[in-house]
N, CA, C and O of each residue as an XYZ file, in Angstrom:
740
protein
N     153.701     75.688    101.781
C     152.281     75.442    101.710
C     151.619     76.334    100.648
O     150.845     75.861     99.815
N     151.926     77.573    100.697
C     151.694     78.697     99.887
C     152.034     78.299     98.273
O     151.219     78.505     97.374
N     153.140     77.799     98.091
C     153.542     77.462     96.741
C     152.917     76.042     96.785
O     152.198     76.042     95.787
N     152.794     74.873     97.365
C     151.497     73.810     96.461
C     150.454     74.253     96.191
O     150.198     74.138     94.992
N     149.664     74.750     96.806
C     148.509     75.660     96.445
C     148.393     76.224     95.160
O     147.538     75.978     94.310
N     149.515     77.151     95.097
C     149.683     77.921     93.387
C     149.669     76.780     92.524
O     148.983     76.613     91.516
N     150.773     75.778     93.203
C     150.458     74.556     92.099
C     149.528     73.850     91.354
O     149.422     73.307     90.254
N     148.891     74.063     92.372
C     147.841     73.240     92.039
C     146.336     74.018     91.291
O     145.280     73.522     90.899
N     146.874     75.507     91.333
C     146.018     76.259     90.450
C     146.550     76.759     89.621
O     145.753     77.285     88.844
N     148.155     76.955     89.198
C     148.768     77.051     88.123
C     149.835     76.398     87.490
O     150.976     76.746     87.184
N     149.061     75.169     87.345
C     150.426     73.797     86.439
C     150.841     74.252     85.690
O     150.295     75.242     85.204
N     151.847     73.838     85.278
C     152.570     73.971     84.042
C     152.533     73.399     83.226
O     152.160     72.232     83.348
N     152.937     73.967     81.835
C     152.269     73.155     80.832
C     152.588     71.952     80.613
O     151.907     71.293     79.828
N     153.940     71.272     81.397
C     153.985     70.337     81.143
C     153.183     68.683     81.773
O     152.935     67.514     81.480
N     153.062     69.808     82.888
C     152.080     69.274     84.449
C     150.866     69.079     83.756
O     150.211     68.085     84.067
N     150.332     70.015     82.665
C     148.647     70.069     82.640
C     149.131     68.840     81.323
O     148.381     67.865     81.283
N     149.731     68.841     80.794
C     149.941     67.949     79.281
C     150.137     66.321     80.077
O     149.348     65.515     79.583
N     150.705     65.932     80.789
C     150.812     65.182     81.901
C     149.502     64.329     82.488
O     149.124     63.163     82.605
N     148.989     65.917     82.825
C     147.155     64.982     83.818
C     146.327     64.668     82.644
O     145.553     63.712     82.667
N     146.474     65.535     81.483
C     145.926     65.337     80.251
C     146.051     63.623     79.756
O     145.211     62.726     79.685
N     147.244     63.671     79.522
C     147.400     61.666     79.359
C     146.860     61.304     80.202
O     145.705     60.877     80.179
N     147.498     61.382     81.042
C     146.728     60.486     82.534
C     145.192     59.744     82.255
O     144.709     58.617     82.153
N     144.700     61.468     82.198
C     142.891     61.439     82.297
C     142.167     60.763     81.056
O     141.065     60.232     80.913
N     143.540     61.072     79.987
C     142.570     60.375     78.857
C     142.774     58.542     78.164
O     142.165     57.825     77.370
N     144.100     58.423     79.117
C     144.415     56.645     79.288
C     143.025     55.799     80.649
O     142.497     54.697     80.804
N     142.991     57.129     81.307
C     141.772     56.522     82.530
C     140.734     55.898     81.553
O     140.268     54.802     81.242
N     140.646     57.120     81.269
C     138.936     57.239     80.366
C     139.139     55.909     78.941
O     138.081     55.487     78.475
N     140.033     55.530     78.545
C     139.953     54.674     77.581
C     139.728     53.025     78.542
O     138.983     52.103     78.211
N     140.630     53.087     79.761
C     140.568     52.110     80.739
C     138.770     51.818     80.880
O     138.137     50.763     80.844
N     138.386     53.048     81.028
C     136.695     52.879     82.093
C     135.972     52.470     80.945
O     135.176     51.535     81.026
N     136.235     53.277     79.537
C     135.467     52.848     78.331
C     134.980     51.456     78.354
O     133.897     50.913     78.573
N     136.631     50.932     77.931
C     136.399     49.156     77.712
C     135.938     48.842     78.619
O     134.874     48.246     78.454
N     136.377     49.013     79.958
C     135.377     48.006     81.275
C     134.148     48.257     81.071
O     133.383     47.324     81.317
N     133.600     49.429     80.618
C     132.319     49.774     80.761
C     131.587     48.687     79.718
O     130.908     47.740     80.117
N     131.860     49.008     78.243
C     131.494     47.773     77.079
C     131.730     46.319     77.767
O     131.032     45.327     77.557
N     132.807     46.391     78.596
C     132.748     44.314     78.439
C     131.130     44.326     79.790
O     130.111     43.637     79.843
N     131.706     45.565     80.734
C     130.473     45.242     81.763
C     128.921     44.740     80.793
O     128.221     43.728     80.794
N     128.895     45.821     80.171
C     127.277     46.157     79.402
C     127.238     44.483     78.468
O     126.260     43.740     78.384
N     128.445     44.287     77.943
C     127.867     43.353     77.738
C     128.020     41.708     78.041
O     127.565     40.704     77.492
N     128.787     41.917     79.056
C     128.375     40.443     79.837
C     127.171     40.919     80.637
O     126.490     39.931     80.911
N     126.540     42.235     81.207
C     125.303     42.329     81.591
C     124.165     41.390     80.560
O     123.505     40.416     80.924
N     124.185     41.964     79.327
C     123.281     41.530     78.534
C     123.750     40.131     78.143
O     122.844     39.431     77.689
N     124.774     39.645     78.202
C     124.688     37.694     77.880
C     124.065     37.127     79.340
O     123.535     36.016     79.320
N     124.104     37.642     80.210
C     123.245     37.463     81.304
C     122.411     37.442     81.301
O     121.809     36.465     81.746
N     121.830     38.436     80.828
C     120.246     38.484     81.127
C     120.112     37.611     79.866
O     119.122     36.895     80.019
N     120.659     37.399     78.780
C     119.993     36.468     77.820
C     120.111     34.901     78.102
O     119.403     34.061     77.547
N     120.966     34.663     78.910
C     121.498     33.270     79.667
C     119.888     33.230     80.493
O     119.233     32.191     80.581
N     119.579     34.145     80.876
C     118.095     33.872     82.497
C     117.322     33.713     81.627
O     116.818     32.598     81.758
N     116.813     34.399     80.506
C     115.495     34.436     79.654
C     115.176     33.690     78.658
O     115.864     34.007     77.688
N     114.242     32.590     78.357
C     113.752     32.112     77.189
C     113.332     33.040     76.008
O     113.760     32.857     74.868
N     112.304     34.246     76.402
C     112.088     34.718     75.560
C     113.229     35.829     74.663
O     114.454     35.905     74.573
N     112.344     36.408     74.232
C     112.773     37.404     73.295
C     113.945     38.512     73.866
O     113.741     39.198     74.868
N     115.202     38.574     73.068
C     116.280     39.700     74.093
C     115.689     40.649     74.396
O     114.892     41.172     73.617
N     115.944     41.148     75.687
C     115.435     42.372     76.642
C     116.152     43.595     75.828
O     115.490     44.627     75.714
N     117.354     43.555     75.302
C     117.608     44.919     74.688
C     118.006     44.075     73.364
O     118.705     43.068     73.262
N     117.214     44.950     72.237
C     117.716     44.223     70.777
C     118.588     45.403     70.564
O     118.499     46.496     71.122
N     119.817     44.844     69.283
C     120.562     45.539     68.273
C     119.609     46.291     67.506
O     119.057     45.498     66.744
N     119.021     47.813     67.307
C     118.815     48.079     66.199
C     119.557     49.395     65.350
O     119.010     50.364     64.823
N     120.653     49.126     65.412
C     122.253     49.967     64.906
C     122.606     49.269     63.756
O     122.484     49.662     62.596
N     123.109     48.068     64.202
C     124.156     46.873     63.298
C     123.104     46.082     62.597
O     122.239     45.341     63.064
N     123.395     46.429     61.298
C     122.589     45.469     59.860
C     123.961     45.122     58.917
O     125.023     45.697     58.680
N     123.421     44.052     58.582
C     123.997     43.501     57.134
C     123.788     43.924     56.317
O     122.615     43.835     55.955
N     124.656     44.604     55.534
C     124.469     44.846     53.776
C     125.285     43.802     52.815
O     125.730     42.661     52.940
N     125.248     44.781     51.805
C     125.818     44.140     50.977
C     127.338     44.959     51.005
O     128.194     44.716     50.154
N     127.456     45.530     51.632
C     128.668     46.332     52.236
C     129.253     45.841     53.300
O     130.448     45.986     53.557
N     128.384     45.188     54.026
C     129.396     43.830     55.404
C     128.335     44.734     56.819
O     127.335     45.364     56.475
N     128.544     44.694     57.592
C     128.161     45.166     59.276
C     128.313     46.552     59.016
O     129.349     47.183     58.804
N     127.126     46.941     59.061
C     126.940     48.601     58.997
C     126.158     49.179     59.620
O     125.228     48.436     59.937
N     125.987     50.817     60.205
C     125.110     51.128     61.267
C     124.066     51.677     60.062
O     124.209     52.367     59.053
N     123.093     51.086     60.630
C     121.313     51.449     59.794
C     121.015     52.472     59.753
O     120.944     53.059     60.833
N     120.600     53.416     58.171
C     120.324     54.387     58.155
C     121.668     54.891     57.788
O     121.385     56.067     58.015
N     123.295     54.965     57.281
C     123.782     54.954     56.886
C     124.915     54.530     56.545
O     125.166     53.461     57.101
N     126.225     55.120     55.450
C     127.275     54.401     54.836
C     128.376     53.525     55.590
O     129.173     52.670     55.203
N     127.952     54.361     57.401
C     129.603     53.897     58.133
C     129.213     52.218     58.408
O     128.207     51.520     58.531
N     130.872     52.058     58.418
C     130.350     50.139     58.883
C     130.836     49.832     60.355
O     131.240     50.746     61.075
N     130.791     48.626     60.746
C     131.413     48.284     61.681
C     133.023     48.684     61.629
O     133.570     49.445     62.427
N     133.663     48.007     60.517
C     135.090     47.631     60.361
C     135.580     49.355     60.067
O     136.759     49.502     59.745
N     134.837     50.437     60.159
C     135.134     51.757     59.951
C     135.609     51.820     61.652
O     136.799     52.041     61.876
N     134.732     51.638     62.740
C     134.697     51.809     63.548
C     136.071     50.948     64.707
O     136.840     51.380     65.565
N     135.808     49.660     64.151
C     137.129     49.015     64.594
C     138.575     49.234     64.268
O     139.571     49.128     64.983
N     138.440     49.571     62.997
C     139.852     50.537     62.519
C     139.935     51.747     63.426
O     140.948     51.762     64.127
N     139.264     52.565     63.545
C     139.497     53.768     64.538
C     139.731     53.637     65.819
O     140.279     54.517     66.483
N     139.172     52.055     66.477
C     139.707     51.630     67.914
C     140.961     51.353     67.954
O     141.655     51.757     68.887
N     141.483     50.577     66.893
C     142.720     49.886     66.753
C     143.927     50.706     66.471
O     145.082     50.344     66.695
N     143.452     52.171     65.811
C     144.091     53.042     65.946
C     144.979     53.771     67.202
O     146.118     54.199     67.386
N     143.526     53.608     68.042
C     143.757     54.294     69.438
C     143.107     55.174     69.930
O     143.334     55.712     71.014
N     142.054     55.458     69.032
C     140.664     56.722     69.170
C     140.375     56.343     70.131
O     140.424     55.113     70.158
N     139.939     56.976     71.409
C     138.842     57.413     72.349
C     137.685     56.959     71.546
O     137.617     57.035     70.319
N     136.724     56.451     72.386
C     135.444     56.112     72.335
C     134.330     57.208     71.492
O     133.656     57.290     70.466
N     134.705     57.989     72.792
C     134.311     59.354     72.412
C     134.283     60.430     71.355
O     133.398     61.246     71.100
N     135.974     60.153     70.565
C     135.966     60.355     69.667
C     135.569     59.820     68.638
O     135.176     60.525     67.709
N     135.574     58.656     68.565
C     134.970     58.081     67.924
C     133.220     57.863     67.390
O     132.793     57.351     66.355
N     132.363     58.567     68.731
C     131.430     58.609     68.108
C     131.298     60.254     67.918
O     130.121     60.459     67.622
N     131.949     61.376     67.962
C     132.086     62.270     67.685
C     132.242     62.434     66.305
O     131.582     63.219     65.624
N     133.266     61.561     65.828
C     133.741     61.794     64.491
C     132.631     61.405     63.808
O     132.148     62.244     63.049
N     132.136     60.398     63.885
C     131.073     59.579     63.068
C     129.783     60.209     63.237
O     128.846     59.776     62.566
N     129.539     61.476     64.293
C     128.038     61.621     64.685
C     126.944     60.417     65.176
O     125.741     60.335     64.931
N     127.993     59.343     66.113
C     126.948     58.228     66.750
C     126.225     58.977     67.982
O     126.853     59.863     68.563
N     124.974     58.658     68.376
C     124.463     58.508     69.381
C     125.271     57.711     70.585
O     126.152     56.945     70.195
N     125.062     57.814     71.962
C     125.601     56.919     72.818
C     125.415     55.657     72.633
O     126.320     54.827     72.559
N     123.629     55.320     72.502
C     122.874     54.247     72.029
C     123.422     53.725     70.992
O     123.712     52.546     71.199
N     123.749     54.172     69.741
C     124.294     53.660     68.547
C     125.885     52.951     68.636
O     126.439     51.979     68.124
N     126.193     53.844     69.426
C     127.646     53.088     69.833
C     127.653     52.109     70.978
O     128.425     51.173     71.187
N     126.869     52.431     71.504
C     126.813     50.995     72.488
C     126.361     49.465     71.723
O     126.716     48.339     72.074
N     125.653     49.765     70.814
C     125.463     48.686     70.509
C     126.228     48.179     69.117
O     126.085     47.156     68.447
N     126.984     49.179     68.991
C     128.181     48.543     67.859
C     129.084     48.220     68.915
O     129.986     47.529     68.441
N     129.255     48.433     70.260
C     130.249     47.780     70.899
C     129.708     46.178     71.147
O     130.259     45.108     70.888
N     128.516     46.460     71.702
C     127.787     45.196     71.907
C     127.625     44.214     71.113
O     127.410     43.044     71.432
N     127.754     44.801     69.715
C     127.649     43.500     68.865
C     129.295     42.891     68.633
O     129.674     41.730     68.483
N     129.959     43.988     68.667
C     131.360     43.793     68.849
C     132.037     42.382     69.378
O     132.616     41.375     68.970
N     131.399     43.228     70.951
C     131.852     41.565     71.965
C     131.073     40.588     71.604
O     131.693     39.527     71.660
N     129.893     40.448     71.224
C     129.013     39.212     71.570
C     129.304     38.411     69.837
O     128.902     37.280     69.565
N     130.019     39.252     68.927
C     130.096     38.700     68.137
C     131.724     38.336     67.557
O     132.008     38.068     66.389
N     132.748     38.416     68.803
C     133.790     39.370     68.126
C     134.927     37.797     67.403
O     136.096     38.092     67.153
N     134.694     37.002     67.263
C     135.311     36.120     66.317
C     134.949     36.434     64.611
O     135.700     36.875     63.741
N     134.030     36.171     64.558
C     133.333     36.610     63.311
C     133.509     37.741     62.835
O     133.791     37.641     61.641
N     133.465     39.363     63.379
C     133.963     40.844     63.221
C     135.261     41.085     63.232
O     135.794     42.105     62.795
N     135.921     39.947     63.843
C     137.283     40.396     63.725
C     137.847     39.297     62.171
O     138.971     39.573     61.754
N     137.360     38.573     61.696
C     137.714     37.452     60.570
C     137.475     38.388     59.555
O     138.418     38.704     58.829
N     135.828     39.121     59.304
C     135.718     39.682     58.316
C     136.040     41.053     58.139
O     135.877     41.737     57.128
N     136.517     41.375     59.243
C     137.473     43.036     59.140
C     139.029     42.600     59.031
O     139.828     43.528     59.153
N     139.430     41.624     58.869
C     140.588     40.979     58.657
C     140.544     40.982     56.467
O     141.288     41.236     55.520
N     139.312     40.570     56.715
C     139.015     40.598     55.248
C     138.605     41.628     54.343
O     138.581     41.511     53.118
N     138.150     43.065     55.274
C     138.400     43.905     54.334
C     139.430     44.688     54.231
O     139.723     45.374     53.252
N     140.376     44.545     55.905
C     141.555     45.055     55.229
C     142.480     45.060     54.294
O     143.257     45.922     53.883
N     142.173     43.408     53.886
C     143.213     42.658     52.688
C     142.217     43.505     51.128
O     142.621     44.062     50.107
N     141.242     43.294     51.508
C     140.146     44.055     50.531
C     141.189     45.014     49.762
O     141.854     44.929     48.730
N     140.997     45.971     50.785
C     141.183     47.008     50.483
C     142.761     46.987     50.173
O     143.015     47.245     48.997
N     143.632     46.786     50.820
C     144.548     46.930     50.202
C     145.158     45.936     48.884
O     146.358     46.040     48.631
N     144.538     45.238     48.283
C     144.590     44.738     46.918
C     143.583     45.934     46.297
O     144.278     46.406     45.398
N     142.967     46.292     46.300
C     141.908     47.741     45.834
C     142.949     48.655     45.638
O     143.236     48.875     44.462
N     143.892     49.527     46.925
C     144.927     50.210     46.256
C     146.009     50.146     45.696
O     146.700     51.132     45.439
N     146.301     48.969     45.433
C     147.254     48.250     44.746
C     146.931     48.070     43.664
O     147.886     48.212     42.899
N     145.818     47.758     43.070
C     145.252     47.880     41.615
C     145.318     49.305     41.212
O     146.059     49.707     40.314
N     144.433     50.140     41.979
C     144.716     51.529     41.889
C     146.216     52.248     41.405
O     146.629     52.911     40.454
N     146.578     51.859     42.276
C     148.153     52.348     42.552
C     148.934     51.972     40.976
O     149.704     52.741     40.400
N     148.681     51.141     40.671
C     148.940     50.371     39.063
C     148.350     51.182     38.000
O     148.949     51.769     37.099
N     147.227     51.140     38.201
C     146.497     51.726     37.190
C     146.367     53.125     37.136
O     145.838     53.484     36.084
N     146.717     54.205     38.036
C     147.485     55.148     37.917
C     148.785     55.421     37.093
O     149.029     56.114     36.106
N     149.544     54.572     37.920
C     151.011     54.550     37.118
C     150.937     54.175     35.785
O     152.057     54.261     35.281
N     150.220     53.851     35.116
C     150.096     53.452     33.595
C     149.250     54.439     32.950
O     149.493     54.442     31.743
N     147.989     55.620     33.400
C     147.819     56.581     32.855
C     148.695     57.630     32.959
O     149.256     58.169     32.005
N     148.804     57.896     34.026
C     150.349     58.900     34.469
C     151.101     58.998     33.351
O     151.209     59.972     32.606
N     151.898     57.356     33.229
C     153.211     57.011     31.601
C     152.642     57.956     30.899
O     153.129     59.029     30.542
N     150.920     57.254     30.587
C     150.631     57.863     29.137
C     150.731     59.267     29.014
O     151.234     59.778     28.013
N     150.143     60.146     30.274
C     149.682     61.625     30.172
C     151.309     61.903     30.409
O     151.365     63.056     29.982
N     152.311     61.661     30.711
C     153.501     62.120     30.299
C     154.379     62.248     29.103
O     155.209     63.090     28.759
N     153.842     60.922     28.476
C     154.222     61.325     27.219
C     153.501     61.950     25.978
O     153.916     62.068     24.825
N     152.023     62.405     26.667
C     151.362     63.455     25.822
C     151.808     64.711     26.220
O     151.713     65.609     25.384
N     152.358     65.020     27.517
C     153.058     66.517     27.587
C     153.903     66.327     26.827
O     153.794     67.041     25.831
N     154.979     65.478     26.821
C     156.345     65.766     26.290
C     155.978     65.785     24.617
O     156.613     66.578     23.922
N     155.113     65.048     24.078
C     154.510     65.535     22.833
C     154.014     66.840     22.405
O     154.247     67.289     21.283
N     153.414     67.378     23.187
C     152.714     68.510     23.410
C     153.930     70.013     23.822
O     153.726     71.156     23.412
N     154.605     69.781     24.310
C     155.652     70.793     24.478
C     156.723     70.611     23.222
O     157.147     71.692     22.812
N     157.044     69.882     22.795
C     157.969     69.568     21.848
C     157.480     70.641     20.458
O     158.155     71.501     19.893
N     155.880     70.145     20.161
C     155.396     70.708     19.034
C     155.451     72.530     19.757
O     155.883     73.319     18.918
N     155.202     72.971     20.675
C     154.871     74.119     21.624
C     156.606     74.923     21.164
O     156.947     76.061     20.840
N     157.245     73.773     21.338
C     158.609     74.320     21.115
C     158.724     74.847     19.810
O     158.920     76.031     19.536
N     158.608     74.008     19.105
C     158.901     74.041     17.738
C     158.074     75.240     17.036
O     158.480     75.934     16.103
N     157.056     75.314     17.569
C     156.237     76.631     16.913
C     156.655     78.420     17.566
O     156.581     79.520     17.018
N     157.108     77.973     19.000
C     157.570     79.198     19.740
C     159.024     79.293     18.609
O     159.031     80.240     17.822
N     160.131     78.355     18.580
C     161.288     78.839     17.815
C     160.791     79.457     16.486
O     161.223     80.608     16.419
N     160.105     79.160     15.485
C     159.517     79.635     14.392
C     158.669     80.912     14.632
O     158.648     81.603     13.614
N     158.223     81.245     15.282
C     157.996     82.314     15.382
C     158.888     82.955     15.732
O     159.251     83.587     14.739
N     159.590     83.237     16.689
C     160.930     83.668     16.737
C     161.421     84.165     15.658
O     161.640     85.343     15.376
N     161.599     83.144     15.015
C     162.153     83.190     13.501
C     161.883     83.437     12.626
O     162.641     83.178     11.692
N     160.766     84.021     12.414
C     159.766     84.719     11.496
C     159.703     86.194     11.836
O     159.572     87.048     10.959
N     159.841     86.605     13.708
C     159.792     88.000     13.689
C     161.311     88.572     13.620
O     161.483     89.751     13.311
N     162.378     87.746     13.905
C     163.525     88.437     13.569
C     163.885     88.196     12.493
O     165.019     88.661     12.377
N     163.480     87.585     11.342
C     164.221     87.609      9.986
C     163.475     88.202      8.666
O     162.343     88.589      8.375
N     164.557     88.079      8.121
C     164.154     88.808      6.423
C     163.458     87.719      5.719
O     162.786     88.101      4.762
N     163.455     86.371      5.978
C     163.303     85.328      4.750
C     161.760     85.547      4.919
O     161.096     86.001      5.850
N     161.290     84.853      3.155
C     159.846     85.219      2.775
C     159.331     84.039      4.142
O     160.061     83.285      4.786
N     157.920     84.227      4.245
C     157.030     83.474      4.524
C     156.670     81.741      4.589
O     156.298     80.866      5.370
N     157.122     81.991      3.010
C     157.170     80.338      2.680
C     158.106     79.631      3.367
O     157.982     78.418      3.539
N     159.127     80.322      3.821
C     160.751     79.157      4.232
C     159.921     78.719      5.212
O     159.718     77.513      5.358
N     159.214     79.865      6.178
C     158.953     79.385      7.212
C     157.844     77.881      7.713
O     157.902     77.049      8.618
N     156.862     78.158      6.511
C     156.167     77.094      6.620
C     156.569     75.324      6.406
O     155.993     74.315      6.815
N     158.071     75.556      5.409
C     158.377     74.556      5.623
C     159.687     74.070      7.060
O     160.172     73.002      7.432
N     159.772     74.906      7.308
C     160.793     74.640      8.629
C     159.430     74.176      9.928
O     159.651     73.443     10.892
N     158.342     74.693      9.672
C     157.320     74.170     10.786
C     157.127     72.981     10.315
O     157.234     72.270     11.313
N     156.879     72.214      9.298
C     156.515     70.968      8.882
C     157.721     70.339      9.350
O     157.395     69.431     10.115
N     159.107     70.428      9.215
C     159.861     69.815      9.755
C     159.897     69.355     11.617
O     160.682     68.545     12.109
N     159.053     69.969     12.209
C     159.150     69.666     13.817
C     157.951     69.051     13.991
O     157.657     68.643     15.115
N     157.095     68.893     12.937
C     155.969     67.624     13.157
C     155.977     66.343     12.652
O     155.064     65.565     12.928
């Protein structure tokens, strides 16, 4: 009896690394239920009401950048990449500096929109990776060049270090030397 007790006030690290998963697979579990709750709450209440939605989006705008939170650079498809990753919620609006509010309603537009958010985050992933693939190219072809301006550049480096050399250990006049440098250019 004496030793569960200790147990249970001194786990081990593998015990505490253990409840650690546990607690933080719960918490991703309650997350999503929580978003689909909130927002089949709100297709509800928009299903009862003629008028005007009882809670509007004012997070998620259109740019000319695609679904982005208002007021600045991050987008939607920033945010869905970091789910799909496997980020915590939490972390997720940690990382980004969201409000609860702000992230609720990028979840909300999420679900209520999520054919459409998932087509065009389909589309900037391809985006983007034709973006570093051009990149990736067009690197490798300045790279060539700036390599073969070192190897230009050391060659002549060479050629002037041996001549000097060869100027402080020898007897010959001056002149030989200037033409033995014209020879390595």
């Amino acid at each position: 009896m004496e030793r569960e007790s200790e147990m249970k006030t001194n786990p081990s690290s593998q015990q505490a690394n253990g409840r650690i998963l546990h607690l933080e697979e719960e918490i991703k579990r309650l997350q999503s239920e929580l978003a689909v709750l909130r927002s089949e709450k709100l297709v509800d209440a928009l299903l009862k009401t003629d008028g005007p939605v009882p809670r509007e989006n004012h997070t998620v705008t259109q740019t000319e950048r695609g679904l982005t939170v208002k007021g600045s650079r991050l987008t939607v498809y920033d945010v869905m990449g970091a789910m799909k990753k496997g980020e915590s919620l939490k972390n997720i609006r940690d990382i980004y500096e969201l409000t609860g509010e702000e992230m609720l309603d990028i979840l909300d537009y999420i679900h209520l929109h999520q054919e459409d958010v998932e087509k065009e985050f389909q589309e900037v992933l391809e985006s983007a990776e034709q973006n570093r693939k051009y990149w990736e190219e067009r690197n490798r072809e300045l790279m060539g060049k700036t390599y073969q301006q070192r190897d230009i550049v050391r060659a002549k480096m060479h050629c002037r270090t041996r001549d000097w050399h060869h100027q402080r250990n020898s007897r010959f006049p001056p002149i030989f030397f200037t033409r033995l440098a014209k020879s390595c250019r």
